[in-house]
Residue, then its C-alpha position, 0 to 999 in steps of 0.5 A: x441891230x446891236x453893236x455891242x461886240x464891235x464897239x467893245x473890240x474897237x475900244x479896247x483896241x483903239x479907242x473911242x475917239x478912233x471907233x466915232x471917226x470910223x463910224x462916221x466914215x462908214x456911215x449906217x451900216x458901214x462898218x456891218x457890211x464891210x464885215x460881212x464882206x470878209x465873212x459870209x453871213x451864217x446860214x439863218x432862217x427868218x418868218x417874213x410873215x404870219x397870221x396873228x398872234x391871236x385870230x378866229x381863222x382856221x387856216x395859216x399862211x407863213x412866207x420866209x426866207x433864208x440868209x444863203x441863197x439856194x437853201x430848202x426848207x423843211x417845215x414842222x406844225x406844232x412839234x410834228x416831224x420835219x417835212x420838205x416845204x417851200x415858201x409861202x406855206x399854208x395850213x388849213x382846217x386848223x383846231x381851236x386852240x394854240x399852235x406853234x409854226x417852225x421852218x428851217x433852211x438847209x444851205x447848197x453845202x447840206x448844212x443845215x439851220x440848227x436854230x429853226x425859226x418859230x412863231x406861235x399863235x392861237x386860234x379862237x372860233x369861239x364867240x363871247x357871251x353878252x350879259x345885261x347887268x342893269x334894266x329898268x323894270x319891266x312895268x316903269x312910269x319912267x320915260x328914261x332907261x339906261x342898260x348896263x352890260x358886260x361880256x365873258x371875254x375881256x375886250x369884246x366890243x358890243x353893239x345895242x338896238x333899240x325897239x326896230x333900230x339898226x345895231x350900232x356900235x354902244x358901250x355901258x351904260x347905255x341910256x335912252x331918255x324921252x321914250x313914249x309910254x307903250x312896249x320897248x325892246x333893247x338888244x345887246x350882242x358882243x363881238x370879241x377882240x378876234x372878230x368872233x361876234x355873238x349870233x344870238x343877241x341877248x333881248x329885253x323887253x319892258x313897258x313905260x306907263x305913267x299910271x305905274x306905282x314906284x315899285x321899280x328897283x333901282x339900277x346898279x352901276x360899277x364906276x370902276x374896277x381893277x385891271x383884270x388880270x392884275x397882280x395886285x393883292x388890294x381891289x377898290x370899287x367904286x359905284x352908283x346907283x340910277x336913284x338918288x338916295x339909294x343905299x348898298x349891299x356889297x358880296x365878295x366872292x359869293x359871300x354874303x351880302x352887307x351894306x357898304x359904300x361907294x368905294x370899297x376896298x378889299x386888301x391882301x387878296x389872294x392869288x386866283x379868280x376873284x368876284x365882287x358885286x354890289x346892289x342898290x336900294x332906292x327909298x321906296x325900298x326896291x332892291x336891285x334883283x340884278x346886282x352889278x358884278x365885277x370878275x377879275x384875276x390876280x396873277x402873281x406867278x411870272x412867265x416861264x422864258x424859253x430860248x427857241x433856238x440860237x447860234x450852232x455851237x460852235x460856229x464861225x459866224x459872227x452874227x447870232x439871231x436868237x428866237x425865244x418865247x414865253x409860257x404866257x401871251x402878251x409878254x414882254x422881253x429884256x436880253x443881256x448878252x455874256x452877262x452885260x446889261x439888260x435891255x429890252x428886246x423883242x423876238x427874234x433878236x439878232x446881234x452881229x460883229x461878235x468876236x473870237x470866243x465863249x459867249x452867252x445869251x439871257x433873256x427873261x419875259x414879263x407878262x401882261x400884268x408885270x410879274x418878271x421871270x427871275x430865272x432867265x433863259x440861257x445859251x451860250x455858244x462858241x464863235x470859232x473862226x480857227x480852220x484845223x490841221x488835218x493829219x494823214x496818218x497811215x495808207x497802202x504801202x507805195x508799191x502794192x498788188x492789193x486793190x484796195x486801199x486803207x488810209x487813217x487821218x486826225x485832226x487837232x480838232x476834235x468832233x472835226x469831220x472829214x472831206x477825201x479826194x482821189x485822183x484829183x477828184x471833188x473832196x466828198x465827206x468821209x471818215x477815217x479809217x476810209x477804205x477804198x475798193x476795185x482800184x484798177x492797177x496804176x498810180x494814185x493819189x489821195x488827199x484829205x481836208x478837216x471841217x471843224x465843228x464850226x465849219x471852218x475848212x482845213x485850205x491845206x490838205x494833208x497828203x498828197x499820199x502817191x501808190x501804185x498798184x500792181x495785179x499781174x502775177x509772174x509766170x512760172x516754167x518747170x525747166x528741169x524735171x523727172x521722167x513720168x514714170x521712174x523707180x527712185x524715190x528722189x527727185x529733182x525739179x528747176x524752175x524759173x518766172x519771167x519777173x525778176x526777184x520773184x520768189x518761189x512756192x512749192x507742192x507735193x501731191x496736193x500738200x500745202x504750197x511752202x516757201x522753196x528755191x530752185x532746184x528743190x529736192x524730194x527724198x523718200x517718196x513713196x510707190x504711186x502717182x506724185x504730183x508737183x507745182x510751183x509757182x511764183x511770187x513776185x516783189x508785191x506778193x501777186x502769185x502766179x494763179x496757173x502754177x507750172x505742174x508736172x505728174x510722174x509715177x514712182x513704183x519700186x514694187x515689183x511684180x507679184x507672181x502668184x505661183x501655181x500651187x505645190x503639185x505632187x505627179x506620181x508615175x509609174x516608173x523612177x526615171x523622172x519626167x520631161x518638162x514637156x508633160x502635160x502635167x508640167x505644162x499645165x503647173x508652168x503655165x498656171x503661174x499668173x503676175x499682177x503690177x501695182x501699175x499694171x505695166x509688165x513688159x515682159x512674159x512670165x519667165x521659169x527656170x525649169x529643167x528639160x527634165x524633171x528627176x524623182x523628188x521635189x524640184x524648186x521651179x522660180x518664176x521671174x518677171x519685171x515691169x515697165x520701170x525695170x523692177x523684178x518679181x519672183x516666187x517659187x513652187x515646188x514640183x514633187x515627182x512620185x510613184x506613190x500617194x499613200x497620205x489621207x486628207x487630213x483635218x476632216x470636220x463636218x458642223x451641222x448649221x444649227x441655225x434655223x435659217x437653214x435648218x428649214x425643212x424637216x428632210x434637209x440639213x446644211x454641214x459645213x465641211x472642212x479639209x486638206x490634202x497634198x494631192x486634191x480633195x475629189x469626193x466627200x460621203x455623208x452618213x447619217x444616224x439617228x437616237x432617242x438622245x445623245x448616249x443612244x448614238x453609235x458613230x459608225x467605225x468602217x470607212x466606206x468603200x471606194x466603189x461606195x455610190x454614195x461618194x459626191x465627186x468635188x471640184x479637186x482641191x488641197x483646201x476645202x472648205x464649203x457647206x452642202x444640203x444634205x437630205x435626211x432618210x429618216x423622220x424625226x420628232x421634235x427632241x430626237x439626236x441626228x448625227x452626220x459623220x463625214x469621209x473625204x477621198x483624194x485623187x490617188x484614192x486615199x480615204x480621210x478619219x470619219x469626224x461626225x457632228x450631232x444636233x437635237x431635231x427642233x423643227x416643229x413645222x415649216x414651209x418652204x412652197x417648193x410643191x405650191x400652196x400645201x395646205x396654206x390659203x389665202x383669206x380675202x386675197x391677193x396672196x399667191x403661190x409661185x416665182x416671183x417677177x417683181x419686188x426682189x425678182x427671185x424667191x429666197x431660196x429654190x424656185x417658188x414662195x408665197x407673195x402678195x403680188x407675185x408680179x407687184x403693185x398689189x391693189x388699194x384698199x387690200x386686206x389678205x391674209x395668207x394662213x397656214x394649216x393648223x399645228x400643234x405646239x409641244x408644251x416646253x420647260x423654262x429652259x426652252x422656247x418656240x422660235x418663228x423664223x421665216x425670210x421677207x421682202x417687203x416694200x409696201x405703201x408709207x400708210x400699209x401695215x404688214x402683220x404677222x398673226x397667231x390664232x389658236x384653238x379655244x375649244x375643239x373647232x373653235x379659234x380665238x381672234x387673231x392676234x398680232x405678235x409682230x408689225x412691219x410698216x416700212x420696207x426691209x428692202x432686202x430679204x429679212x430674217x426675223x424671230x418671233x417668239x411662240x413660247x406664250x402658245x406653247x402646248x396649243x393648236x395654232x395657225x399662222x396668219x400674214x395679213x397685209x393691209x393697204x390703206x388709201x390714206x396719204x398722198x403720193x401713195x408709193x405702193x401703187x407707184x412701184x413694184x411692191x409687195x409683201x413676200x415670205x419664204x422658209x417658214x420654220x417653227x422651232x423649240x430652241x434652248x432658252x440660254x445658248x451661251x454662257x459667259x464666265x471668267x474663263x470663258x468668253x462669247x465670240x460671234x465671228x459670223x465665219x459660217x453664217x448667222x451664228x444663231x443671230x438673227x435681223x428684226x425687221x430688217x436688212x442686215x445680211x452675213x457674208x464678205x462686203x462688195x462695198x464699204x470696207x470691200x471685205x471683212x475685219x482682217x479679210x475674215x470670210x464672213x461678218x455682218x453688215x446692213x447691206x453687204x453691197x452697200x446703200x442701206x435703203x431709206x426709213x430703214x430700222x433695223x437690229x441685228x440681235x445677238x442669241x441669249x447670252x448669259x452673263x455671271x455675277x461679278x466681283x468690284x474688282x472685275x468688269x464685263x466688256x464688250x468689244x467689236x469691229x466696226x465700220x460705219x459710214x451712214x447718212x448725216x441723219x442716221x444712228x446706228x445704236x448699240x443696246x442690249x434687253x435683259x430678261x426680267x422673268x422667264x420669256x419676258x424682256x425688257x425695252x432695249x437700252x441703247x448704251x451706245x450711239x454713232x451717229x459720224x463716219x468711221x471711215x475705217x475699221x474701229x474697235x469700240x469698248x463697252x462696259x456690260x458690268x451693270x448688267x451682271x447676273x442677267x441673261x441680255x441679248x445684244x442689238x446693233x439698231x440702224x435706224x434711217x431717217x429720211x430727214x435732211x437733203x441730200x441724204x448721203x446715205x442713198x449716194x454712197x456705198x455706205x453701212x454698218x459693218x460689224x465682226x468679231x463681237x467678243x464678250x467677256x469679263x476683265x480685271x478692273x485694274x489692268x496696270x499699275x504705276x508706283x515708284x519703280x515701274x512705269x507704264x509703257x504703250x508702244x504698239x509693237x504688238x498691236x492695240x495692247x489693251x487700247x480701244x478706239x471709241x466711234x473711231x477712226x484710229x488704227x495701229x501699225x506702220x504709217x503710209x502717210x504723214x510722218x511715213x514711220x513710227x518713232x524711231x522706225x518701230x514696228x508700230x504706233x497708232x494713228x487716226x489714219x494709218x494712210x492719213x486723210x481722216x475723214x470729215x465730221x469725224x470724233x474719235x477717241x483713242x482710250x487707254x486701258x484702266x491705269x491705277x495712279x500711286x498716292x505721292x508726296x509733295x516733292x513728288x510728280x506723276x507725268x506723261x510723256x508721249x511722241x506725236x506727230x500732228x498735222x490736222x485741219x485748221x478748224x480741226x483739235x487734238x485733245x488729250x484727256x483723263x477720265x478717272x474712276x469716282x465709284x466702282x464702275x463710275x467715272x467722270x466726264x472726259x477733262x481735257x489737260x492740253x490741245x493741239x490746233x496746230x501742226x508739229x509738222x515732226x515729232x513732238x514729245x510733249x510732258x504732261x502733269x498728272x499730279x493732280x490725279x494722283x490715287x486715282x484710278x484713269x483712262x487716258x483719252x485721245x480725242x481728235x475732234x474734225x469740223x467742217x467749218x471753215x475753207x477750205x478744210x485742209x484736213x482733206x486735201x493733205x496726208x494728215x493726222x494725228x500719229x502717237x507712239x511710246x506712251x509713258x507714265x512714270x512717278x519722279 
């Protein structure tokens, strides 16, 4: 052990001749282990035995131990990874080779020896090789030998037997002297410095004879020679020879032979394997064939010294064990410690009674042949003995209702880890910020201590920290509250909580919970069921989880009487009549009342008189609701002796739709009328002509006694649509004309109003009579009522369908064919249209085709050709068009050919009611251009009376008034279009509704083709409803459709789409609304939802490209008091109006403004831009601005955004991608007037855009569970 430290200290301090008492009174060892006593020893591990540093054994045992007691080891071999190990530990099945063993300990606290100790050694299994270098010949006269040999290993040790002797142990040169003359064997075997002995002995053999001739060569003995290795650079040999008088020849390194003499020396050798040898000439002139050899190595490069391990750094313990090696065997050590003296040391070197402070260690080695490694190893360390001071910076407030709690803390130390303790349990390690969870409600206590990076233990821990924890929310009672069902829109609540200083959060009708006191007031509420709760906070901010709720009706609407409808009674006398007439009874009694709440209390009350005079007498009828509110309306009762006043407006239209137009001896008209009395009876007549100028409307008014009067149900507003049968036969081309006459019930007769049409029917079958001259090949197809697929034909009693009953057979092939027509030959302007009605729902792998054969030669027909496919199910009836044009002026036949395939698995047509089923085949000639549009007029489809020449490819959409969806048309219209007026669009539906021909003009730069619409959408997440339009290339041939737009999210309400057609200027289009359904993604809302594409009022037409200007003296003004004023609603949820919800008004209490939901609540995933007309921006100065004011009023989401944007005109009929110039994530909660800069704008031409963006993540979404939106009114744009 070294004392150098302690020595040192006590010098200093107090001097030697103090420092030489204590040692003699302390005696050996004294003073170390009264050190030890006051600090506890540092946790070592130390290698307390081992194999030897070199050995021939494959296997190694290592014991060691550790300074603590309690400690674990962990073991590595040759620098693999650490493994759990316990003392003794062996290694078998070892390799030849060098090796290095290392163990350390890890102490009861965990810590864990960061100095391992190590011990190298090497294994050698490989015996050494004996060589004789000096024999007498093989024939010799001499009765004396000697041998002289060597090995390949230094430091083997040999063994020699001669002829039958044992082996005994010998060294060179070995000599025999007086042997008899006959045969001789000498053997030699070496064993190395490991034990590794040679197990084939080298054997020489020789014969002694006296008669022999001297012809023996001398031997060659090397007297000495260098160490080997040595780093000398200079070599001196001496030697001799077994025969006096012999000469030599030395070779150095291989070189050649020359004569030389006994000693040899060779200087300024260099570094490396060097050899030498010398060979004897005895006077006879024998030379010796085996000469002597000496091999030796010069090493003059010093070892390499390593420090293994030593001390952690930093540490509190005064004792340092340091292990160490070197890169070559058999070396030497000297240590020095913080830069003292060297002094020689071996592996390990342990120092103790080290001071406070920085220290350094250095060790060199010295190898075998002594060349010293000039760059010593280093390690320095730190002993630091100094405990930190632990700080506790931050934690949970004394009084708190969270149950978890966050404390900070330091150290002055740094790399100081941490030990925490709550509630007075053990101090565990843990880092700052500690963060502790589920703390049960109570009082706690935390405390925290600091381990430096020496080890030393903060005794004074910071804290303690004392909080308690509060988790019981107050209760809140309701004390004073409305009547459930009241007339005023104001309210008064009071309430109360059972723990003092707790405060008060209130919420109406599901709006968000704001801060309030009792008693709270609501005003201006609006009709319909309220709702209000309340719930209280106390002082650690636990919230009442049950909040006090009270629901109430307001309802200030009073009752809505419909009144009977204006009558008109004519008697035969002037004197009046008395309110107990039949008549009057029946007007009286007809009145009918309805409530928003359906709470009337009383009957319908009248003010009629006893008796009715001459004239018309006002009757009001009254009645009032369970909350005392009282509607009124009026009718008016006109006593008469005479009627002399027609029907008025009489119109009859002939439905020039083929869909109706089915048969050649049936027309459907659309009648149109009114009258003061009642409408009772209508007569249709009927005329024909050649063409339009042949026609002779007739002139005389039928007869009342006409039998050909068809009696009405008596109405004052008639409007409906009859079949009427034509008496006449027709060809193709011919002029029908229909003129109509209306009757009342006093027998007055109407004006006659006719309508014609051009008689197109080619062909068509409707089966009402069976099979016709239709037939089915190989098949299945029948003829008849249909009791499966859509339970009923399309129209009357009978169709075709493959299964009338359903589930056709697998593996089906039918075609059902019609009898051959003849197609008349058409001009340019003309083409042959195929309708029919179907109902499909067949099998996922079943094709259904529509075929044309046609007559190549008198009884010949051409293969059949498919002109239309339908693969998927329609799931309603459809009513395709198909063009013939291209088999004008041929004879034809039709074929409707299902095929069913087997093919993929499960195979849905075998599973449901399903089928192929057709009804109302008509083939057409029709005029190739049906509409025209220019910059006077435009093309409207408002779908009031049907289809209006539109038609549905393979598809679903039908026309009429909804059931569901939007329940009822753009501005409660009677008709509009819509993919299932009931809703529940069916999946993998892929249907377009197409427009008629629509021919669209040239236009100017200045001018632009707009198509505008109403839609509702509300489709599957998954679904596309896309807008496209095919243009005409050639006559009768047209492009692929191009999509122009896409919806792909809900509307939610009505929207009013804009889009621009001007690239298609000039051309003859036809419009397609395309829905296609995937059954892509779960669930698919689609199927769960009365859900749609609902389309009214498709309008094109050409507009200025410039609607409005702004320069220096005019502004532009948008306030929606008209209506949408030029603006459109882009996949859109926007409206105009008067607001129900959120602000309840527009600015100012105008008549309008627009909003995303006029009765709030937008819907999620929703994406809609509200997009202003073309406004053209003026060129400005640099002391001039252009900007925008607006009003809003913005309550959205918290993951919703408010976006107002420009997007400006870069060419003609170009324009930028949309640039946002401010968002809203927030809510005003009130009118805002925002002011934005449109400078940088200025000369250009704009649009101003809206955009509301809704996501769906986040939660919850409040856009969803309040009266919320996005509401603008009294858009601006001024230069100053």
């Amino acid at each position: 052990m070294r004392s150098k430290f302690i020595q040192e200290k006590f010098i200093s301090k107090i001097g030697l001749i103090i420092l030489s008492m204590f040692l003699i009174s302390c005696g050996e060892g004294g003073i170390t282990d009264t050190i030890k006593g006051i600090n506890e020893p540092a946790l070592d591990t130390s290698i307390t035995s081992s194999p030897n540093s070199a050995t021939n054994s494959t296997s190694a045992t290592f014991a060691f131990t550790s300074t603590k007691s309690g400690s674990v080891f962990d073991c590595a071999l040759d620098g693999g990874a650490w493994v759990v190990c316990t003392s003794p530990k062996q290694y078998t099945g070892l390799g030849e080779g060098n090796h290095t063993f290392q163990v350390r300990a890890t102490d009861a606290d965990g810590k864990t020896d960061q100095t391992p100790a190590s011990y190298p050694w090497l294994i050698d299994t490989t015996p050494p090789q004996a060589l004789i270098t000096g024999k007498p010949d093989s024939q010799t006269a001499s009765t004396d030998v000697s041998f002289e040999f060597s090995a390949l290993e230094s430091g083997a040790s040999f063994e020699c037997a001669l002829d039958t002797d044992v082996f005994t142990e010998c060294s060179s040169p070995r000599s025999y002297s007086g042997l008899s003359e006959s045969s001789h064997t000498f053997q030699l075997r070496a064993t190395d410095a490991v034990g590794n002995m040679d197990p084939f002995p080298v054997v020489y053999e020789w014969r002694i004879d006296s008669a022999v001739i001297d012809t023996t060569p001398p031997n060659t003995i090397i007297n000495s020679e260098p160490d080997n290795p040595t780093n000398r650079t200079e070599a001196e040999f001496s030697f001799s020879a077994s025969e006096t008088g012999s000469s030599f020849e030395c070779s150095f390194d291989n070189g050649d032979w020359s004569a030389c003499s006994s000693p040899m020396v060779y200087s300024s050798l260099v570094e490396g394997r060097h050899s030498f040898q010398v060979r004897a000439l005895d006077t006879s002139g024998n030379k010796d064939i085996s000469p002597a050899n000496s091999i030796w190595v010069i090493d003059l490069s010093p070892p390499d010294t390593i420090v293994n391990n030593g001390p952690n750094n930093p540490t509190n313990s005064t004792t340092a064990i340091f292990r160490f090696s070197s890169t070559e065997i058999n070396s030497s050590f000297e240590c020095a410690v913080d830069s003292g003296t060297w002094i020689e040391c071996t592996n390990p070197e342990q120092y103790t009674d080290i001071t406070e402070g920085d220290h350094s260690f250095q060790v060199r080695a010295t190898d075998a042949v002594g060349n010293l490694d000039e760059s010593p190893a280093s390690f320095s360390w730190q002993v630091d003995m100094v405990p930190p001071q632990t700080s506790l910076n931050s934690g949970p407030k004394n009084l708190t209702n969270q149950t978890s709690a966050t404390f900070e803390f330091s150290a002055n130390e740094s790399n100081s880890t941490f030990q925490c303790s709550l509630d007075e349990a053990a101090f565990l390690d843990c880092i700052s910020p500690k963060t502790y969870e589920g703390l049960v409600e109570g009082n706690h206590k935390f405390q925290v201590r600091g381990v430096d990076a020496a080890g030393n233990l903060d005794d004074t821990p910071a804290g303690p920290h004392l909080w308690s924890i509060d988790t019981t929310p107050p209760d809140t009672t309701i004390t004073t509250a409305p009547a459930s069902a009241i007339s005023s829109t104001e309210v008064s609540f009071s309430f109360s909580a059972d723990e003092t200083d707790s405060t008060f959060e209130c919420n109406i009708d599901g709006g968000a919970y704001v801060v309030c006191i009792s008693p709270v007031n609501y005003t201006g509420l609006t009709n319909g069921s309220h709702n209000f709760s309340v719930r209280a906070i106390d002082s650690v901010g636990n919230t009442d989880k049950t909040p006090a709720s009270h629901d109430w009706v307001i309802d200030t609407v009073p009752p809505v009487i419909t009144a009977p409808i204006d009558i008109t009674i004519i008697i035969s006398d002037g004197s009046g009549l008395a309110v107990t007439d039949s008549r009057i009874q029946t007007f009286l009694n007809s009145a009918t009342a309805t409530d928003n709440d359906s709470d009337l209390t009383a009957s319908i009350s009248n003010n009629a008189p006893d008796n009715f005079p001459m004239g018309k007498t006002t009757v009001t009828f009254e009645v009032s609701d369970a909350v005392g509110n009282v509607g009124s309306a009026t009718a008016i009762v006109e006593v008469s002796n005479v009627d002399n006043e027609a029907p008025k407006f009489a119109s009859i239209a002939i439905n020039r739709n083929a869909e109706y137009a089915i048969v050649t001896s049936e027309f459907t008209a659309r009648l149109k009328a009114t009258d003061n009395v009642g409408i009772t009876a209508y007569l249709i007549t009927e005329h024909n002509a050649t063409d339009s100028a042949n026609l002779q409307p007739p002139v005389l008014e039928p007869l009342l006694s006409d039998s050909r009067w068809e009696s009405l149900t008596s109405t004052t507003n008639l409007v409906t649509s009859v079949q009427f049968p034509l008496s006449n036969s027709y060809k193709v081309g011919d002029v029908v004309q229909l003129c109509v006459w209306f009757k009342d019930s006093q027998g007055n007769i109407s004006e006659n109003s006719c309508d014609a049409t051009i008689y197109s029917v080619i062909y068509s079958e409707t089966w009402e009579n069976g099979w016709g001259n239709w037939y089915a090949s190989n098949g299945i197809w029948q003829v008849g009522e249909v009791s499966a697929g859509p339970s009923e034909c399309y129209s009357d009693s009978q169709c075709a369908g493959t299964k009338l009953d359903g589930n056709y057979a697998d593996n089906s092939s039918s075609r059902l064919v019609s009898p051959s027509f003849r197609l008349p030959s058409i001009s340019v302007t003309e083409e042959i249209q195929l309708r029919f009605q179907q109902w499909s729902l067949i099998g996922s792998w079943d094709a259904a085709r529509v075929q044309v054969s046609y007559e190549t030669e008198p009884r010949t027909w051409s293969a059949w050709e498919t002109i239309a496919s339908y693969s998927t199910s329609s799931g309603d009836w459809a009513h395709p068009l198909l063009d013939l044009s291209a088999y004008a002026g041929k004879k034809i036949r039709l074929g409707f050919l299902l095929e069913q395939s087997n093919s993929g698995w499960p195979n849905y047509s075998t599973a449901v009611a399903s089928g192929w089923y057709v009804d109302n085949i008509v083939v057409t000639v029709e005029s190739a251009v049906a509409y025209d549009v220019n910059a006077s007029d435009s093309y409207m489809a408002d779908f009031e009376t049907g289809w209006d020449d539109w038609y549905a490819h393979n598809g679903i959409w039908e026309t009429g008034i909804p059931t569901a969806g939007p329940t009822n048309c753009f501005d409660d219209s009677n008709g509009c279009m819509a993919t299932e007026l009931d809703g529940n669009y069916p999946n993998n539906a892929s249907s377009r509704l197409i427009s008629p021909y629509i021919q669209l003009p040239e236009i100017t730069v200045e001018e632009e083709i707009q198509l505008r619409f109403q839609q509702w959408a509300l489709i599957g997440s998954w679904d596309v409803a896309r807008v496209q339009v095919s243009y005409e290339t050639e006559p009768r041939t047209w492009s692929a459709w191009e999509t122009i737009a896409s919806y792909s999210t809900s509307s939610g309400d009505w929207a009013h789409p804009l889009l621009d057609l001007s690239a298609y200027a000039g051309k003859k289009i036809r419009l397609g609304f395309l829905l296609s359904q995937s059954n892509s993604g779960w669930p698919n809302y689609s199927t769960a939802v009365s859900s749609g594409w609902y389309v009214d009022n498709v309008v094109v037409s050409v507009e200025s490209a410039v609607a409005y200007d702004v320069n220096a003296s005019d502004s532009y003004i948008a306030d929606f008091e008209t209506g949408w004023d030029e603006w459109y609603a882009h996949n859109g949820i926007w409206e105009t109006g008067i607001p129900t919800a959120g602000p309840m008004n527009c600015f100012n209490n105008s008549n309008g403004c627009t909003a995303t939901e006029l009765d709030g609540d937008y819907p999620n995933n929703a994406s809609s831009r509200l997009t202003s007309p073309y406004i053209q921006l003026p060129e400005i100065a640099a002391d001039e601005e252009i900007w925008l004011r607006f009003q809003q009023w913005v309550l959205i989401g918290s993951w919703d955004a408010a976006r107002v944007q420009v997007s400006y005109e870069t060419e003609p009929r170009t324009w930028s991608a949309w640039e946002t110039i401010v968002s809203y994530s927030t809510s005003s909660g009130d009118w805002a007037y925002p002011l934005l800069d449109l400078s940088t704008y200025a000369g250009k031409k704009i649009r101003l855009g809206f955009l509301l963006e809704q996501g769906n993540s986040g939660w919850p979404n409040y856009s969803t569970a309040v009266s919320s939106g996005w509401y603008i009114d009294d858009i601006i744009i001024s230069k100053f």
